[in-house]
GUDODREN-545520 format. One line per 10 residues: their letters; for each residue x, y, z of C-alpha. Coordinates in steps of 0.05 Angstrom, whole numbers, always signed. Layout:
// residues N
a> X/Y/Z ~ ...;
This chain:
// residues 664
xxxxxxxxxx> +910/+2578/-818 ~ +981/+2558/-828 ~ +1010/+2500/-781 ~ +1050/+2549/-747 ~ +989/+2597/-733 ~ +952/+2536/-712 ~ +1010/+2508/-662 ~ +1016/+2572/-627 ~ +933/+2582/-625 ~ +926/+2512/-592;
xxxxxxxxxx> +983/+2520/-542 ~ +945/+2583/-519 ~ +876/+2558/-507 ~ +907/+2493/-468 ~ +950/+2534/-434 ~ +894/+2575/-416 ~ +848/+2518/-396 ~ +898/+2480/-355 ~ +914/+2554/-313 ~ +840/+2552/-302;
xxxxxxxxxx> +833/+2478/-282 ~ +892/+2474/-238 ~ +902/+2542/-216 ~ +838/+2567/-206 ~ +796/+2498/-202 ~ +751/+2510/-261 ~ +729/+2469/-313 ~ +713/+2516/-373 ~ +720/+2451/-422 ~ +697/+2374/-420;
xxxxxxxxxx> +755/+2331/-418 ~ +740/+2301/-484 ~ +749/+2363/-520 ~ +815/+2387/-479 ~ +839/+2313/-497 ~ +818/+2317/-577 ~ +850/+2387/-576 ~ +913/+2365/-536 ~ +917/+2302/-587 ~ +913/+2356/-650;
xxxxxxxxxx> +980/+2388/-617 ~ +1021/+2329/-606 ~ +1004/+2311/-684 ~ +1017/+2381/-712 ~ +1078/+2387/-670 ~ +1111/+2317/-693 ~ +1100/+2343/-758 ~ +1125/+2407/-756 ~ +1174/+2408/-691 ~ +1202/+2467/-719;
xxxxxxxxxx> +1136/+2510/-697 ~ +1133/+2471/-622 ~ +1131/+2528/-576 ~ +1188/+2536/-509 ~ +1115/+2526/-466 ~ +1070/+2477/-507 ~ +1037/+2439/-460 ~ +1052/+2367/-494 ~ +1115/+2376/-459 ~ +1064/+2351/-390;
xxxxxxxxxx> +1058/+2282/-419 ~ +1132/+2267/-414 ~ +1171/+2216/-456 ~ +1243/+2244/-439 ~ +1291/+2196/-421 ~ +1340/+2213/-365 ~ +1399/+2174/-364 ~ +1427/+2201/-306 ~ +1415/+2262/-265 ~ +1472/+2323/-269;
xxxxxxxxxx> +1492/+2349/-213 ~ +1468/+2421/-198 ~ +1508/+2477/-144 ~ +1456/+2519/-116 ~ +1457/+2589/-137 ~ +1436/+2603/-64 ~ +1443/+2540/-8 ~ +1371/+2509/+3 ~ +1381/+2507/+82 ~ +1334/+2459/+132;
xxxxxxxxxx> +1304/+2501/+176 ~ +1307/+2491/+256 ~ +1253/+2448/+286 ~ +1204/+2467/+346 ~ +1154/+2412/+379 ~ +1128/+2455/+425 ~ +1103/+2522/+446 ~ +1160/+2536/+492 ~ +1211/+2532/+442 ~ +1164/+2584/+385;
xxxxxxxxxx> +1166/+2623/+446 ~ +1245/+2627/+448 ~ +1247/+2639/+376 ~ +1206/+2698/+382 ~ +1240/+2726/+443 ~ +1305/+2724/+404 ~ +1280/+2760/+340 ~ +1254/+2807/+381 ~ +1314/+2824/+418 ~ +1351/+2831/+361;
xxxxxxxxxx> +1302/+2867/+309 ~ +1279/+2909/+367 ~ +1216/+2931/+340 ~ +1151/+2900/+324 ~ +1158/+2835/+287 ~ +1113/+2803/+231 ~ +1098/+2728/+215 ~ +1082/+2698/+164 ~ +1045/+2627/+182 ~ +1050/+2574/+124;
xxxxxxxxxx> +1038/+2498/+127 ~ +1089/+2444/+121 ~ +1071/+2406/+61 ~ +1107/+2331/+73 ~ +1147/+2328/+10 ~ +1201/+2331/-36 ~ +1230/+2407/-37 ~ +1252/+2435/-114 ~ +1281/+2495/-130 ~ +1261/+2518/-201;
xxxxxxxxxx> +1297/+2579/-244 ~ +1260/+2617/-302 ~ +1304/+2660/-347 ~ +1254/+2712/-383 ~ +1197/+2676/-352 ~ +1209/+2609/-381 ~ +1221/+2547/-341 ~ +1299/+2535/-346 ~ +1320/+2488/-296 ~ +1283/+2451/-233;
xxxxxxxxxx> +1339/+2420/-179 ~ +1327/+2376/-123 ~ +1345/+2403/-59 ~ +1402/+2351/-44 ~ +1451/+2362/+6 ~ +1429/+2442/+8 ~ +1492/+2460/-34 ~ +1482/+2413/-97 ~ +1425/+2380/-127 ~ +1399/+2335/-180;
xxxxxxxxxx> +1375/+2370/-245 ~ +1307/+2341/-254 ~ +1281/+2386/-299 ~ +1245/+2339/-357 ~ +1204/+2306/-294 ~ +1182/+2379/-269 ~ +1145/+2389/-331 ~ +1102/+2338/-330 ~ +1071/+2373/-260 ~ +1009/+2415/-282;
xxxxxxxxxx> +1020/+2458/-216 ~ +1083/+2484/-244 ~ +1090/+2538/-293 ~ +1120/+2519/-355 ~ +1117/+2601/-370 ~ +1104/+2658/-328 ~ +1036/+2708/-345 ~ +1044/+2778/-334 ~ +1086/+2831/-342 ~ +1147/+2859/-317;
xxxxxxxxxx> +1177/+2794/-305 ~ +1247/+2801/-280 ~ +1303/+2766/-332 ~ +1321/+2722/-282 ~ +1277/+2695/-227 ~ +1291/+2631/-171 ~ +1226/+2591/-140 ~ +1231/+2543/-91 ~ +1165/+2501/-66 ~ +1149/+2433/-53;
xxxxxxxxxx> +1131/+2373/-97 ~ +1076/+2331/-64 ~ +1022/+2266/-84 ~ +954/+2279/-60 ~ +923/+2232/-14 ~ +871/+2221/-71 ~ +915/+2201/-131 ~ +959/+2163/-68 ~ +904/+2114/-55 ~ +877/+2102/-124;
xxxxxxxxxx> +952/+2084/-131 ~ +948/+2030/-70 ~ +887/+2004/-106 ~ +925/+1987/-171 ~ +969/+1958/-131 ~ +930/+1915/-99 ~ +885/+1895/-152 ~ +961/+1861/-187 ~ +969/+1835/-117 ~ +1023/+1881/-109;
xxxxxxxxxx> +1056/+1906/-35 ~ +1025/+1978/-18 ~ +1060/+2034/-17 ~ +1074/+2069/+50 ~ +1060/+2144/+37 ~ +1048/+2201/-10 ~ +1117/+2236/+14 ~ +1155/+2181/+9 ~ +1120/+2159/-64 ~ +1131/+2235/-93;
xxxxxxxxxx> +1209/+2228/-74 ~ +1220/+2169/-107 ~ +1177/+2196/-172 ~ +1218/+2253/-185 ~ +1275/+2206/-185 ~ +1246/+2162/-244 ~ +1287/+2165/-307 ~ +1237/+2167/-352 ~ +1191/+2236/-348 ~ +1125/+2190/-382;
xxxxxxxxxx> +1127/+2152/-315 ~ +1125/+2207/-274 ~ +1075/+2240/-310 ~ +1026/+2179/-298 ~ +1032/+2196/-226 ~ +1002/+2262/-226 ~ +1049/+2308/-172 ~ +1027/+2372/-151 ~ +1068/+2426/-127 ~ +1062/+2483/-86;
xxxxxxxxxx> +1108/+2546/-92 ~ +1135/+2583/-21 ~ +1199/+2631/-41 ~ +1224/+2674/-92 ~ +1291/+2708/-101 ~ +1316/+2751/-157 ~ +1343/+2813/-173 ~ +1310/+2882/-168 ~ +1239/+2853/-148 ~ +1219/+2913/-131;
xxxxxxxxxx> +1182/+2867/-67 ~ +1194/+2876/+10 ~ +1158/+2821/+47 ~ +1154/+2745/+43 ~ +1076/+2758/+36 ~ +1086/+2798/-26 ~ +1124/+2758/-59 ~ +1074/+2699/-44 ~ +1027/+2755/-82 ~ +1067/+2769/-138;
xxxxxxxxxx> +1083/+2692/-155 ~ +1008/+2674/-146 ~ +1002/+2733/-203 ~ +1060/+2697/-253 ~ +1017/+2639/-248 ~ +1044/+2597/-194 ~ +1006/+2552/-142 ~ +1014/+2587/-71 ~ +983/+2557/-14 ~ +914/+2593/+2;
xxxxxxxxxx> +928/+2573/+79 ~ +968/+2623/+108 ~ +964/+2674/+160 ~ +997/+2746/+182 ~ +1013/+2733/+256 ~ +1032/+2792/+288 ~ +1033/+2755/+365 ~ +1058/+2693/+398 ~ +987/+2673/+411 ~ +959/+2682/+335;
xxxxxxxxxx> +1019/+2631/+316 ~ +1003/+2587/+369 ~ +917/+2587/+339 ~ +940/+2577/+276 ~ +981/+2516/+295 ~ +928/+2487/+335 ~ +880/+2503/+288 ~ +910/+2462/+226 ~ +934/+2404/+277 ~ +866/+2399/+280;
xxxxxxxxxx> +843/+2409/+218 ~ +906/+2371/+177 ~ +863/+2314/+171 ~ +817/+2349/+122 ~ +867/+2370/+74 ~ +879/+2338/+7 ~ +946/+2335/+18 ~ +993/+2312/+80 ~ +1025/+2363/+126 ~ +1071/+2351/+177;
xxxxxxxxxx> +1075/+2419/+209 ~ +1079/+2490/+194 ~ +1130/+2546/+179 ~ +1146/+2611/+216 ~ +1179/+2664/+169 ~ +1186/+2732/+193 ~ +1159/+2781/+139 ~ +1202/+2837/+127 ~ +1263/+2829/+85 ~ +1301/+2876/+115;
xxxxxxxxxx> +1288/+2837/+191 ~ +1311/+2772/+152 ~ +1377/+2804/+127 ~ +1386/+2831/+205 ~ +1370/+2760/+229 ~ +1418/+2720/+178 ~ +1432/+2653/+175 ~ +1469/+2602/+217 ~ +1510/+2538/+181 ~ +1450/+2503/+172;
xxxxxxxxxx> +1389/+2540/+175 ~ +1362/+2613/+173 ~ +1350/+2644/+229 ~ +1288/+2682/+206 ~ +1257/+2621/+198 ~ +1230/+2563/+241 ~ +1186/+2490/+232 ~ +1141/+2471/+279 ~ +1134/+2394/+278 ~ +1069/+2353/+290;
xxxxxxxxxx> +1083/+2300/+325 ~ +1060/+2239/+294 ~ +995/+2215/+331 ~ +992/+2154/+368 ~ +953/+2127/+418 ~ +940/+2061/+460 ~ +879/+2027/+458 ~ +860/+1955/+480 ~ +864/+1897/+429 ~ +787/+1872/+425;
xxxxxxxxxx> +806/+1811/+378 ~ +826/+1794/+323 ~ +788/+1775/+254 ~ +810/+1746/+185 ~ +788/+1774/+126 ~ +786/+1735/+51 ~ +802/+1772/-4 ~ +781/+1763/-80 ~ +855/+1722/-95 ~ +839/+1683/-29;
xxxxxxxxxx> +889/+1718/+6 ~ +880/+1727/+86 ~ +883/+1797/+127 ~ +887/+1791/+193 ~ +851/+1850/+217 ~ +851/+1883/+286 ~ +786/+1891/+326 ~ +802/+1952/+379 ~ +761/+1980/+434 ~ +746/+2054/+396;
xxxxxxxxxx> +806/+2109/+407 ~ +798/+2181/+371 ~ +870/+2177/+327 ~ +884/+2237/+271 ~ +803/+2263/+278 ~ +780/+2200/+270 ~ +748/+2142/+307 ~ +791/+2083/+294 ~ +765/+2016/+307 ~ +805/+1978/+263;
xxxxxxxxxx> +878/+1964/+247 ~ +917/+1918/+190 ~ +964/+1868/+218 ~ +985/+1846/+150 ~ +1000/+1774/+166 ~ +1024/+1724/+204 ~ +1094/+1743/+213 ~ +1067/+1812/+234 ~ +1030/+1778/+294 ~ +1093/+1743/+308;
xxxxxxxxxx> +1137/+1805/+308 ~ +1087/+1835/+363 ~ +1079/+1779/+398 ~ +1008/+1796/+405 ~ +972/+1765/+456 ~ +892/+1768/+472 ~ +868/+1832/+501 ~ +934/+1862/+502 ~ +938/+1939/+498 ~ +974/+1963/+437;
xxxxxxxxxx> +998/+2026/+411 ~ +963/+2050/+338 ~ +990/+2098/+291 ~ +971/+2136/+226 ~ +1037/+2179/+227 ~ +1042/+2174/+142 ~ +995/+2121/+133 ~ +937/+2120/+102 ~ +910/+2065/+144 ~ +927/+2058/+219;
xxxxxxxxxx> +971/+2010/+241 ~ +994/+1976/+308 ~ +1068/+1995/+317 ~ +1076/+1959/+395 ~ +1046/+1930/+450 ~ +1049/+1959/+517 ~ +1076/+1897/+550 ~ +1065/+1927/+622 ~ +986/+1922/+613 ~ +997/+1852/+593;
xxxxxxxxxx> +948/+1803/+631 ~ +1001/+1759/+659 ~ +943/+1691/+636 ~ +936/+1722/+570 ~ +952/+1680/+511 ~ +988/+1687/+450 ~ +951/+1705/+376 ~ +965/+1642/+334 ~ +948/+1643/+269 ~ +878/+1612/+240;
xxxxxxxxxx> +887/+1539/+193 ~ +826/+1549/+156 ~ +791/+1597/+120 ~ +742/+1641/+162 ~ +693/+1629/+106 ~ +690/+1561/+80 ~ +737/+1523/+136 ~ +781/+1498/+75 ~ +858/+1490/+100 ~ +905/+1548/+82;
xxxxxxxxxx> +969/+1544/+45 ~ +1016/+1589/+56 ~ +1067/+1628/+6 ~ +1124/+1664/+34 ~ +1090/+1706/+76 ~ +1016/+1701/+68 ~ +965/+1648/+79 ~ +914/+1633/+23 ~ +853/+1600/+10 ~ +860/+1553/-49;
xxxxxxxxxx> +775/+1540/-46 ~ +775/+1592/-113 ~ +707/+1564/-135 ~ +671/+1551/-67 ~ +690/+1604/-27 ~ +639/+1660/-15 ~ +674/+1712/+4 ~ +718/+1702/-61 ~ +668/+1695/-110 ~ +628/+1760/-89;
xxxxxxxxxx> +701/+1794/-86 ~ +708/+1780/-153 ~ +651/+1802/-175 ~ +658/+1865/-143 ~ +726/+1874/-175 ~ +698/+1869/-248 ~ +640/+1923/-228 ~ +696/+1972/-194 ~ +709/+2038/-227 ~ +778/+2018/-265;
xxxxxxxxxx> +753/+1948/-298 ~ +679/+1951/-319 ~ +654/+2016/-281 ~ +582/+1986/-264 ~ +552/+2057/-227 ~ +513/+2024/-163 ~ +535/+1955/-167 ~ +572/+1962/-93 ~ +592/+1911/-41 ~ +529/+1909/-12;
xxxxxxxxxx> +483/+1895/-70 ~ +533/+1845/-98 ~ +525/+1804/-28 ~ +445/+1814/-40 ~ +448/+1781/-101 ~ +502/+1731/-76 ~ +454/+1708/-25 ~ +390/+1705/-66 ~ +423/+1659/-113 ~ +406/+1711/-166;
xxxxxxxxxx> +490/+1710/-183 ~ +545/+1660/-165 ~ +603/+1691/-225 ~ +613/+1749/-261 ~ +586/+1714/-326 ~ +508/+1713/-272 ~ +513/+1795/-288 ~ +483/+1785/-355 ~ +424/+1736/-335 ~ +396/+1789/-291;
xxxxxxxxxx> +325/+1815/-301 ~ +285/+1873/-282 ~ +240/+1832/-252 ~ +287/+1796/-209 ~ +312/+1857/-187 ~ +246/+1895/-168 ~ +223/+1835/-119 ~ +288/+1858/-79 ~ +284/+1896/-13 ~ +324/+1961/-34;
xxxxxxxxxx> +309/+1957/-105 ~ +255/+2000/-138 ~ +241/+2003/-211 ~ +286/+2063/-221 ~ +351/+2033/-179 ~ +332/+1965/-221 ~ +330/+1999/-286 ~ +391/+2041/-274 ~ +434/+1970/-257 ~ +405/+1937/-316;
xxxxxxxxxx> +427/+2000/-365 ~ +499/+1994/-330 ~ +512/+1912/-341 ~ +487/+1928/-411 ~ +537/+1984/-420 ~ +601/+1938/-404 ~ +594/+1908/-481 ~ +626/+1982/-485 ~ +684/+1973/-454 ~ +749/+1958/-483;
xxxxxxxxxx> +783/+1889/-480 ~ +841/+1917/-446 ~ +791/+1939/-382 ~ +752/+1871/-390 ~ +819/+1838/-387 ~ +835/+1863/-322 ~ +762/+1860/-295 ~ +764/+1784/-302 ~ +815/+1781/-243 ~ +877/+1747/-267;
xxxxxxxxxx> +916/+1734/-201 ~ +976/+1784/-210 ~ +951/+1816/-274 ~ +935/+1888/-257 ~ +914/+1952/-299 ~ +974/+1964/-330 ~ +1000/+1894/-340 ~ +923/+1881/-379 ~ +937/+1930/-422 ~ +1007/+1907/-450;
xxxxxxxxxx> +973/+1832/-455 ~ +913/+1865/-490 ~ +955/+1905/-541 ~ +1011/+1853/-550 ~ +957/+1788/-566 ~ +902/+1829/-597 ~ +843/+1781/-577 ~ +826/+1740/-515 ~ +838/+1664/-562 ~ +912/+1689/-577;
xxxxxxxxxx> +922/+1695/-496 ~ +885/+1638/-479 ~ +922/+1596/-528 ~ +990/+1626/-512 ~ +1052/+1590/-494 ~ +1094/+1607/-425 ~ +1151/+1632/-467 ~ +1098/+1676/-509 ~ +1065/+1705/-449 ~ +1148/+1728/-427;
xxxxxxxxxx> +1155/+1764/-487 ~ +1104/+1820/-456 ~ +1134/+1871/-425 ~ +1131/+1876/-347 ~ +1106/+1797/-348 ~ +1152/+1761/-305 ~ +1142/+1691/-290 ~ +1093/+1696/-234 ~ +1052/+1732/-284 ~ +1056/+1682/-338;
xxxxxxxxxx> +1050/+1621/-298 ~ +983/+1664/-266 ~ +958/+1666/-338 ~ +957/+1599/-358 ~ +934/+1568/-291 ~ +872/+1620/-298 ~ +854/+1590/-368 ~ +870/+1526/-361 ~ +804/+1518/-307 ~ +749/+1487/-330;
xxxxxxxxxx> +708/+1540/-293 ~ +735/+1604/-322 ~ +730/+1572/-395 ~ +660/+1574/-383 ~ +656/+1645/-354 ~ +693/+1674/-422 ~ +639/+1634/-460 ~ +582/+1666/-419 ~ +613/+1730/-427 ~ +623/+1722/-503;
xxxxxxxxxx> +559/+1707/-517 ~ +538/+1760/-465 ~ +569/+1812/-531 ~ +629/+1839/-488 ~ +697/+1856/-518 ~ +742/+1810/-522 ~ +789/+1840/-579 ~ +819/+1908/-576 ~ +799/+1967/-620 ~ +834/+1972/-687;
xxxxxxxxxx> +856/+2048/-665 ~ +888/+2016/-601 ~ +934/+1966/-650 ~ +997/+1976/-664 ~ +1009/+2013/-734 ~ +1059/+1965/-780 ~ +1109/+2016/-814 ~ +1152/+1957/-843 ~ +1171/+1884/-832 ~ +1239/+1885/-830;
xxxxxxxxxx> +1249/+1868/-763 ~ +1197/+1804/-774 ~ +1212/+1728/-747 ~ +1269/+1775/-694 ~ +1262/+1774/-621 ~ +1286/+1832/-573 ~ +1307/+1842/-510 ~ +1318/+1907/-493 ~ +1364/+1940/-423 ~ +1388/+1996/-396;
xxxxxxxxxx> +1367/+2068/-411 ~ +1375/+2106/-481 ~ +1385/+2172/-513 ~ +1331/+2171/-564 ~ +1279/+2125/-543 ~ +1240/+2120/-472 ~ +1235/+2039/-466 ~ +1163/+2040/-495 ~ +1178/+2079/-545 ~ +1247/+2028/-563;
xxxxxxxxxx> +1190/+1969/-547 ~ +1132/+2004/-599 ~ +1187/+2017/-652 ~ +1212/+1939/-650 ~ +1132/+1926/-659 ~ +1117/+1974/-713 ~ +1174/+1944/-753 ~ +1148/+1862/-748 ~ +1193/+1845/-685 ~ +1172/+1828/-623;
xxxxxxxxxx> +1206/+1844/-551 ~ +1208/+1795/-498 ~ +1235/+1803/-430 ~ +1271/+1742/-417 ~ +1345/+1722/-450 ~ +1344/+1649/-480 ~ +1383/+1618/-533 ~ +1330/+1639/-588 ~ +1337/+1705/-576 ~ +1361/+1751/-638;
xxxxxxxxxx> +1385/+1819/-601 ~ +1400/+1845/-538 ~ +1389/+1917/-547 ~ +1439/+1947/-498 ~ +1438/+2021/-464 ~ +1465/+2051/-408 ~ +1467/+2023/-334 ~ +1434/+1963/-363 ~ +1436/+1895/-318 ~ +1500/+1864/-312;
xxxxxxxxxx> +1465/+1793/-307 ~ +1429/+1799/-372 ~ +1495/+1820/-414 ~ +1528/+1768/-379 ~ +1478/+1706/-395 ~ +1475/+1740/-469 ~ +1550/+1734/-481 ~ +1550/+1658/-460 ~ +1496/+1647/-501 ~ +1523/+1682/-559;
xxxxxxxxxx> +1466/+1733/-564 ~ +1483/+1783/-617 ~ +1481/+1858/-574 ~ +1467/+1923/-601 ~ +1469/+1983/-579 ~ +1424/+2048/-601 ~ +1455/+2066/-658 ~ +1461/+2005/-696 ~ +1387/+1991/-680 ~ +1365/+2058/-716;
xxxx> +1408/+2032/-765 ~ +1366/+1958/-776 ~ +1305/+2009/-786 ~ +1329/+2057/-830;
């Protein structure tokens, strides 16, 4: 088979299998083998671009580099549509499309997903353009960052496919990939992010299309328009684009009276909470075509069209009190206590203050009745106080002094209070080791927050390094435990020494050193004696490692305590150097004994791709500007600080040419 025969052969069958997957929710193939197969493309394809196809699905991973948007004028405006909060005003909207259409009048029920609306153009079925919505007349062309979203067709199936087509839908996170996102977040110590819709937004903005494909957007697809479609109704067309291979919402409805719209609204304001996604209300469309074009538009909106808004739940409950919790880094969460309220189909009984400025802000005082929201957060929140329920004795929520735990005094940084008892706190030790056994460092299947405390308490582990001195028969002689559950724990300690360094790295829990941040320290120092034996200034030459991270680093290895744990853990047979196919391959050393600091945005390279050139040629990037620097390599919109410090310093700066040039 010639490498042209085999290009277009594997583009099919992944094509295929990712229509299936995301499209149709079957798995037909494991993973590994859609990942070996994908991995075979990208290699025949760098080898023989010439034979890449206009829909090969490498083009998902990203590694375009945007340097700044154009500016797009919509074909047709993408109007806002009217808003409704209630079922008075549907009611108005249908009495005034009935007087005017004066006949019987179809809906079409759809739900509001919360996110960022896109409007994407195919030109003989291919994907030619995807523009942000904007200001409704002009848009940002954001078409390299579409691709990398499964849920969007990078070529139409079927036939008859009209030589110009328009789709407009909406660009959303799940909840799902949402929170594992919080939890990266917070294992690097990291502020969490306030909601899927807002997170999407800001995604599709990202200048480089690899990033955005790490984040995994989904779409779903809600109009078409084109010429001689040969279609008559909204619901047809929601057909015939679910037939080309586009997502369509499964959860719609043909309303054909005022009280089937108002069911279905109540129905999914209900139900909302169940959905993998957020919604914030749902969309009226009459049907026909022909009553749309009757109808028309106003400035701003059609008027075939209307939103009905959930309003965003909230409720009042009383303030029970208030507790402290310690996490793994010592840091303290003031929690709220609250007397149980139904909020968003759910009993809440618990609320995040964040800290102590938060209680401040509130001015919470004991027993006071507050008001609790979800609206777009994941976890519910007090927003207010209802200061007229106020006990007029009741005093004010100060702040604890000592840990909850082990009554050592907090310190406080900016913000938050901490507990600096790292080695005799309880609550910190067992948070760490439930950290190393979570699903993104070490992945230990039924080693949970509950059996970590049960082994806590029986003094069967105090660290993370105690793991590997479990037994069988110290397990077995546990309430809970039965040979099976012991065995199974046993087999998963034992199956760490499989994990790679970069995962262990980030399983030890570095203060500040998340996932992603590992992974750069893993690759850039190859083995766990180069980190522990590197300098401040070495640990700044890593990418993303800022001097909180650094300084992090070095106060971790300099304890006494956590010298012993990597000893334990050695010996124990983990990894503590990363895989020769995870190194970087050396093409030449011409850029040896140089240092590089690179800014801005580029034509050629994505910054990791600029970063793993400088490294494949002997040179090594760093990301702060001192005077033994070698080369500011300088792109577009890069920080006016940095090319300021690097003239007065003398830096020699590049730009993106004359680096390809150093490197042939």
């Amino acid at each position: 088979m010639t490498p042209a025969e085999q290009i277009h052969n594997l583009t099919g069958k992944l094509n295929y299998y990712n229509q299936r997957y995301y499209q149709d929710s079957v798995s037909e193939i494991s993973d590994y083998e859609f990942d070996a197969m994908m991995k075979e493309l990208i290699a025949l394809e760098k080898q023989y671009p010439q034979f890449r196809k206009e829909d090969s699905p490498t083009q998902r991973v990203g590694g375009t580099v945007t340097k700044e948007f154009e500016t797009v004028t919509h074909k047709r405006p993408m109007l806002s549509l009217g808003n409704t909060y209630s079922r008075e005003e549907v009611e108005e909207f249908d009495k005034r499309v009935r007087k005017e259409i004066e006949t019987d009048v179809i809906y079409v029920a759809e739900l509001k997903i919360d996110g960022l609306a896109i409007s994407l153009t195919y030109h003989n079925g291919v994907l030619h353009k995807a523009v942000t919505r904007g200001d409704g007349e002009r848009g940002d062309d954001i078409t390299n960052n579409a691709k990398t979203i499964h849920t969007i067709p990078l070529k139409l199936n079927g036939k008859n496919i009209p030589e110009e087509i328009e789709v407009r839908g909406e660009v959303y996170m799940s909840r799902k990939v949402f929170e594992i996102l919080n939890e990266e977040r917070k294992s690097a110590g990291e502020s969490l992010l306030a909601n899927p819709r807002n997170v999407a937004s800001g995604t599709m903005k990202l200048q480089d299309s690899a990033e955005v494909a790490k984040r995994k957007l989904s779409s779903f697809q809600y109009a078409l328009y084109g010429e001689n479609l040969k279609i008559s109704n909204h619901w047809d067309a929601l057909d015939k684009m679910q037939e080309w291979g586009f997502t369509v919402s499964p959860h719609r409805k043909k309303c054909h009276t005022i009280q089937e719209i108002v069911d279905f609204i109540n129905y999914w304001d209900e139900k909302r909470h169940t959905l993998p996604f957020d919604i914030d209300g749902v969309v009226l469309k009459v049907d026909l075509y022909n009553h749309q074009e009757m109808l028309g538009f106003t400035a701003k909106s059609p008027r075939w069209a209307i939103s009905y808004k959930y309003k965003a739940e909230s409720v009042t409950t009383k303030l029970l009190s208030v507790e402290y919790q310690v996490g793994r880094t010592g840091a303290i969460t003031p929690v709220a206590n609250l007397q149980p309220v139904i909020l968003a189909g759910t009993t809440v009984k618990r609320a995040s203050i964040h800290n102590a400025d938060e209680i401040q802000r509130l001015d919470l005082h004991d027993g006071d009745y507050v008001f609790v929201e979800k609206g777009g957060e994941i976890i519910p929140k007090i927003t207010g106080v209802d200061v007229e329920k106020r006990n007029p004795g009741s005093k004010p929520i100060e702040f604890i002094s000592d840990c909850p735990d082990c009554k050592t005094t907090l310190s406080r940084v900016t913000a938050n209070h901490f507990c600096p008892n790292e080695w005799g706190c309880p609550t910190q030790m067992k948070g760490k080791i439930e950290h190393f056994a979570s699903r993104k460092a070490m992945n230990i299947d039924g080693l949970g927050s509950e059996i970590v405390a049960q082994l806590f308490d029986a003094g069967l582990i105090k660290n993370i390094a105690g793991l590997f001195d479990l037994k069988f028969d110290h397990l077995v002689s546990l309430e809970r435990f039965g040979e099976k559950s012991a065995e199974n724990l046993i087999n998963g300690i034992q199956k760490t020494k499989e994990i790679p360094f970069e995962n262990l790295l980030f399983a030890i829990g570095i203060r500040h050193v998340g996932s992603t941040v590992a992974e750069k320290m893993a690759r850039y120092f190859s083995n766990i004696d180069n980190l522990m034996s590197a300098t401040y200034e070495k640990l700044l030459e890593v990418e993303d490692a800022g001097e909180k991270i650094a300084q992090s680093i070095i106060s971790y290895f300099a304890h006494a305590g956590n010298q012993e744990i990597i000893s334990r853990l050695r010996k124990a047979g983990l990894q503590f150097e990363i895989a020769p196919e995870n190194q970087t391959i050396k093409e030449s050393e011409k850029l040896a004994g140089k240092t590089f600091v690179i800014s801005g945005v580029f034509k050629n390279f994505s910054r990791e791709g600029l970063k793993e050139k400088i490294e494949r040629n002997g040179g090594k990037v760093i990301s702060a500007i001192s005077g033994k620097l070698s080369y500011l390599v300088a792109g577009e919109n890069m920080g006016p600080s940095k090319l300021e410090k690097a003239k007065k310093l003398g830096i020699t700066i590049i730009e993106e040419g004359e680096f390809e040039k150093m490197v042939g």
